[in-house]
N, C-alpha and C positions, 0 to 999 in steps of 0.2 A: 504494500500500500504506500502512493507516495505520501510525503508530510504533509503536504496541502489538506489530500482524502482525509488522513487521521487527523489534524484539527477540524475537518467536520464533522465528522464522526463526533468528537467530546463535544462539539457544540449541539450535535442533535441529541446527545445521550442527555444535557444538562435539559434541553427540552424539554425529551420524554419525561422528566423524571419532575418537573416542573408542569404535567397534564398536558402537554403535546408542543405547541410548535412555537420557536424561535419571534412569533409576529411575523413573520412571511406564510404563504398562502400554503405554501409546500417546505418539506425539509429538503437538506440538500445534501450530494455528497454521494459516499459511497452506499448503496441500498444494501449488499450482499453485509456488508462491516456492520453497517447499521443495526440489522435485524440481529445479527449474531451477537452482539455486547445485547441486546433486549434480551434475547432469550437465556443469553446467560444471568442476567439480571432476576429474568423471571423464578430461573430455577433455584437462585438463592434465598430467594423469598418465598416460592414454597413450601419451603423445609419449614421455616419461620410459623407462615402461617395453619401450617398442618400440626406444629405442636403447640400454636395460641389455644386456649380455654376457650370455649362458649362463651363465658361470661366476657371476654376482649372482643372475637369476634363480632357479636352483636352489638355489641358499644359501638363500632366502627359503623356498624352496619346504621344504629342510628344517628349518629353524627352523619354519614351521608346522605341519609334522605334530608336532615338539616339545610347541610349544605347545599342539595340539589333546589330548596325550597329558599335561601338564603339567594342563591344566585341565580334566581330566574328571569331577572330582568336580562341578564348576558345571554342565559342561554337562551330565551326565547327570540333576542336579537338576532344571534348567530344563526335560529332556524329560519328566520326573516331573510336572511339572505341567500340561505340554504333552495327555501322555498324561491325568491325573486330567481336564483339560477335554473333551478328546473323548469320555471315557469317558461323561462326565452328562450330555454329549450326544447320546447314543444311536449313535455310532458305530460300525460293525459289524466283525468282527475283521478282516476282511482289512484295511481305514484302519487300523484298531491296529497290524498288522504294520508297515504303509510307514511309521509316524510313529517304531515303536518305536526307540531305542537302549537298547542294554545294553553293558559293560563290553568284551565281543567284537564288538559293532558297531562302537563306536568304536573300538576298537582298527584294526579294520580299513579305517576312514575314514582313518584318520593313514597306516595302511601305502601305501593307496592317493595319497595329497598325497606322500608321499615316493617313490613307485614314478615319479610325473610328473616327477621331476626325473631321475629314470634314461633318459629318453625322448631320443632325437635332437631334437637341437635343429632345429626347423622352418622357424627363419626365416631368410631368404638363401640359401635352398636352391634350386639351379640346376636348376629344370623341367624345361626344353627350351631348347638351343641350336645354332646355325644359322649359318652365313655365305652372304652373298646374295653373287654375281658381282659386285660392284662392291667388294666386302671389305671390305661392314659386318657385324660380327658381334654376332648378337643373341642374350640371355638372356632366359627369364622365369622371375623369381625371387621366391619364396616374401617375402609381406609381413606384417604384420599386418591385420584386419577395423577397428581402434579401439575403440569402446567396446560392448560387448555387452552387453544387459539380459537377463536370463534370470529369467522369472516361474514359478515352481512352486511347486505346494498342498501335500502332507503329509509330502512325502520331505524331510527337514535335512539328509543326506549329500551332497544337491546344492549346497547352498551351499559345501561345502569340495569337492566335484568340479567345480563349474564356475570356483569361484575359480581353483583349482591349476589348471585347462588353459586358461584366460584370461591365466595369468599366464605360462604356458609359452610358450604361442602371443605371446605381448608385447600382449597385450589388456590393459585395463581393463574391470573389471565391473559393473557396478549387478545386483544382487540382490534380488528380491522376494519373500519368502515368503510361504507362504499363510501365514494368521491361525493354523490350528490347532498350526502349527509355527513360530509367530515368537518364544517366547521359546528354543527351541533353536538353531533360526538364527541369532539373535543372540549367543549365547555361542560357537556357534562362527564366526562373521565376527571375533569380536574375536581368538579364537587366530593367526586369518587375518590380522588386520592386525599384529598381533604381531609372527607374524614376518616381516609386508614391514617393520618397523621396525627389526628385527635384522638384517636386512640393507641396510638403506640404502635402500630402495626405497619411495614414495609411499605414507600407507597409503589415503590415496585409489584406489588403484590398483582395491581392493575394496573396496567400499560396499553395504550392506545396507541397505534402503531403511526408516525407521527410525521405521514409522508403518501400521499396519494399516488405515489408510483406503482404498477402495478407489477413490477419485477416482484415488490415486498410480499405478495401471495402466493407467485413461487417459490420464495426463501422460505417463507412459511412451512410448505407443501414439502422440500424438502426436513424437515424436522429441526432446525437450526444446532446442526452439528446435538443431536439425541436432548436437547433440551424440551421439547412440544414431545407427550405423551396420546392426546387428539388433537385431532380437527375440527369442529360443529362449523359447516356450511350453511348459511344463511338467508335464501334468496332465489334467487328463478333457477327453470332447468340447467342454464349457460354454467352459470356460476357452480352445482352441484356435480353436473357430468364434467365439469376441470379439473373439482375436487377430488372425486372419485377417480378419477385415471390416472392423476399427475402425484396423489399424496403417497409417502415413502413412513407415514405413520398410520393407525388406522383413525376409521372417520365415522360420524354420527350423523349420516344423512337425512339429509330434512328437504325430501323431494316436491312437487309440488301437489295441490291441491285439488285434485278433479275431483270434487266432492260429489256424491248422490244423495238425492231423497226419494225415498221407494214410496208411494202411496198404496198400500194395499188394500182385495176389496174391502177388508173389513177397518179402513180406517175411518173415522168421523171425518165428516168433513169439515164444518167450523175448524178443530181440533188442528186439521191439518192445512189451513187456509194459512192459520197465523206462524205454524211452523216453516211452511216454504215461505211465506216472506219474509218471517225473521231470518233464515237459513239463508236467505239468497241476499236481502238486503239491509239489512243491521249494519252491517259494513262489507263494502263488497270488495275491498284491497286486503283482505286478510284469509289466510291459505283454509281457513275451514271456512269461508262461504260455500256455499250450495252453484255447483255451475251446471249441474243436469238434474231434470226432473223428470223418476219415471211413475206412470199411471198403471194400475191394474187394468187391462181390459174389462174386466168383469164389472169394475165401475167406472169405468170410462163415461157412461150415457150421463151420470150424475155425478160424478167430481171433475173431469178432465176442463169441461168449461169455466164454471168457477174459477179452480185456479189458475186459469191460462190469464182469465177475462180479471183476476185481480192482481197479477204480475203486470201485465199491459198498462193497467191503470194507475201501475204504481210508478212505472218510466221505465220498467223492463223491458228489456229487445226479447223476442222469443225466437227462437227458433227450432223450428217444430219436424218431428216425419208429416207423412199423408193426413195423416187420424188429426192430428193438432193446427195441422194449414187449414183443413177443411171448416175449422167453427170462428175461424177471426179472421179478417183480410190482413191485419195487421203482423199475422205471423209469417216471418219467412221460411224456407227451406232449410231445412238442419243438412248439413253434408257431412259424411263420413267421418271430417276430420273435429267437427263440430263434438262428435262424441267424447273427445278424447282431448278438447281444449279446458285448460283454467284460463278463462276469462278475465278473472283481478276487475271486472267492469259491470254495467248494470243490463245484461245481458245472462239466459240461461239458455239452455239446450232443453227439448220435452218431448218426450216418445211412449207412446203408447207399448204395455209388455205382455206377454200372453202366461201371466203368472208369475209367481214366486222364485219358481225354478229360471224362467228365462232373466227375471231383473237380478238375481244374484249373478249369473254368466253376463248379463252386460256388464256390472260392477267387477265382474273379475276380468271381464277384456279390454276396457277400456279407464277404468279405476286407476288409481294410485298408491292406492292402499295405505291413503291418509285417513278419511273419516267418511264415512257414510250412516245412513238412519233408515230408520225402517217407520211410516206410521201405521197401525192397526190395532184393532182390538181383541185380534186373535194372539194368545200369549202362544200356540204352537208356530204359528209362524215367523212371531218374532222369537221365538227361541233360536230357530233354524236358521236367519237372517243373522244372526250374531254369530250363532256359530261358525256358519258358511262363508261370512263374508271375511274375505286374510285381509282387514284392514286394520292401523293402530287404534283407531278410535271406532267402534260401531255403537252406535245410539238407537233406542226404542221407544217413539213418540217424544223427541225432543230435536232442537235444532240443533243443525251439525256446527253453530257460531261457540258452540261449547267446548270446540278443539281448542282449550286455551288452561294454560298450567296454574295461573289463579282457582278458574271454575272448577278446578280437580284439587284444590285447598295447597297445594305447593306454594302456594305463595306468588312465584312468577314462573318462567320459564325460557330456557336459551333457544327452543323451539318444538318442533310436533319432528321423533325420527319417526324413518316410516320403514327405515332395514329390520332385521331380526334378531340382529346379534348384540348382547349388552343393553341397551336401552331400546324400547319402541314406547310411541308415544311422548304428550309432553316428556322433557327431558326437566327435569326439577333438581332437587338437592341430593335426592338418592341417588339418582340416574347418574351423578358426578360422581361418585365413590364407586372404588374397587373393596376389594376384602382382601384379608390375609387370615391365615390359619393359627393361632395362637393353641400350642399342646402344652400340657402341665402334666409331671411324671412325679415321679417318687423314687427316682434311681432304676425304673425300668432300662435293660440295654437287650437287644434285639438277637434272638437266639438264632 
């Protein structure tokens, strides 16, 4: 490295370590240098914060939501300009919504960092245990992951959600935002290191990666010389299929959201009017919206219309097969690929299904195996809709806007995995901990 490189280097490292960036828009310098002093940073404070007490950690954890609520007029600033960039950049409202904060946004990011510190403490938590006939008695007990990187594009609420359960869990975090939302990010990582500073705690602990270059996702990806133990990918397909090919550690995929709501015959109708439109439009830039809706045939003559005719009215685009073009002019053609789009917009998909049997085989052909619901009032059906469907979230008579790591009492969450392996579903404070085996002997030695 020449000298030049290495004093920027120390000058991006006093950055990071100060909540992100130098007063200039981007850091500068060497990226590859860069990320490697973070990640070595990261992993010394790990250690730190995996043998801090509960009773430190949540100090931290409330002094940041403090702080997040202390400094809202910067960061609400900083998204003001966040948003003015997106905006002249042709961004379409549903990205406005995920990027947006306002006064009750924030407000409710801080409640959420302080709700994590209400959460049972996770680590050293006795799994499973056992005593073998020789009378060694074994534990496996709740540990921390180490350093987690968590890359996500337009959401800023994820920097202070994956902080706060990074730091619960006794993890270290490296944080990467997307570009569109990196001056908000970084106002709030600084609240975040605040208060790990008010309480005694590294503010390395949480690092926000302090440089919109995007070589810094492949340093990531490669492991920063064995310091990053995952990955959590955050964001559209682009972003998750780069993760998934390119990372040299493993990853927590949080693929995208081709949500369904199955209306069965036996579901209410009322009952299920308010569930697809809450499901589809509560908010429709968040990965558990509803983007297809399927109908029983059986009650197609009496529910198909209703719902079509109160999606339309609500500013819903449809797009429908034969069965659904035929009752509204308003509905266009649904095409093949239609089935199998997350929309993020005020737009669903609606097809008519010839049972049970076929709505679960669309949901496994075209699904995502993020969250799907079933409405009816047949509890055999919905038994078999849960069972059948290989999705992280399945719901029965409720809307699928439920995919969210507060509504399952975690407090927050770094996102919805939708793999199999280690975590599926929100990913919470558990989902961050590994275990280790803790045996206790009595001078047993192995014959």
């Amino acid at each position: 490295m020449t000298s030049e490189n290495a004093l920027r280097v120390v000058a991006n490292d006093d950055a990071a370590r100060n909540g992100g960036m130098t007063g200039k828009d981007d850091a500068t310098g060497d990226v590859a240098a860069l990320m490697l002093a973070l990640g070595r940073r990261a992993r010394c404070a790990a250690r730190r914060i995996a043998l801090a007490p509960d009773s430190q950690r949540n100090a931290a954890l409330r002094a940041m939501a403090a702080a997040l609520r202390d400094r809202a007029a910067s960061i609400l600033a900083a998204n003001a300009q966040d948003l003015a960039e997106a905006r002249a950049n042709g961004q379409n409202a549903a990205f406005i919504d995920r990027l947006l904060l306002d006064a009750g946004r924030l407000d409710g990011v801080a409640e959420a960092v302080a709700g994590v510190a209400d959460l049972a403490d996770p680590l050293g938590k006795v799994l499973a245990s056992w005593t073998q006939p020789n009378g060694l008695r074994f534990e496996r007990v709740a540990t921390p992951l180490g350093v987690i990187a968590v890359i996500f594009e337009s959401r800023p609420n994820v920097t202070a959600d994956a902080g706060a359960l990074c730091l619960k869990s006794g993890n270290a975090a490296i944080l990467r935002a997307g570009s569109d939302s990196f001056r908000t990010a970084t106002e709030i990582a600084a609240a975040l290191r605040q208060g790990l500073d008010a309480a005694g705690l590294p503010g390395d602990a949480i690092q926000l990666v302090p440089t919109r270059d995007r070589s810094a996702v492949g340093e990531i990806l490669k492991g920063l010389d064995g310091t990053v133990d995952v990955v959590v990918p955050r964001g559209g397909k682009s972003l998750v299929a780069r993760v998934q090919s390119d990372a040299r550690v493993p990853v927590f995929a949080h693929l995208d959201g081709n949500c369904h709501v199955y209306v069965h015959t036996a579901a209410d109708l009322a009952m299920a009017r308010e569930i697809v439109l809450n499901a589809k439009l509560r908010r429709i830039g968040v990965c558990g919206a509803a983007e297809t809706l399927l109908v029983d045939e059986a009650c197609a003559a009496t529910h198909l219309q209703p719902l079509v005719a109160a999606l339309l009215d609500a500013g819903c685009a449809v797009r429908g097969d034969a069965a659904t073009q035929a009752l509204d002019a308003r509905v266009t053609p649904a095409t093949e690929a239609d089935w199998a789009t997350e929309y993020l917009d005020r737009i669903i998909a609606v097809k008519v299904v010839a049972g049970l049997d076929a709505a679960i085989d669309h949901v496994e052909r075209y699904g995502s195996h993020h969250t799907d619901a079933i409405v009816t009032d047949d509890a055999a059906a919905a038994a078999r809709f849960l069972a059948e469907v290989d999705s992280a979230i399945v719901l029965h008579n409720a809307s699928t806007q439920f995919a969210d790591g507060g509504e399952f009492g975690f407090g927050a969450e770094i996102g919805i995995a939708t793999g199999r392996m280690h975590a599926r579903g929100p990913v919470g404070v558990e989902q961050l901990c590994s275990f280790k085996y803790r045996v206790h002997g009595s001078g047993q030695i192995r014959p």
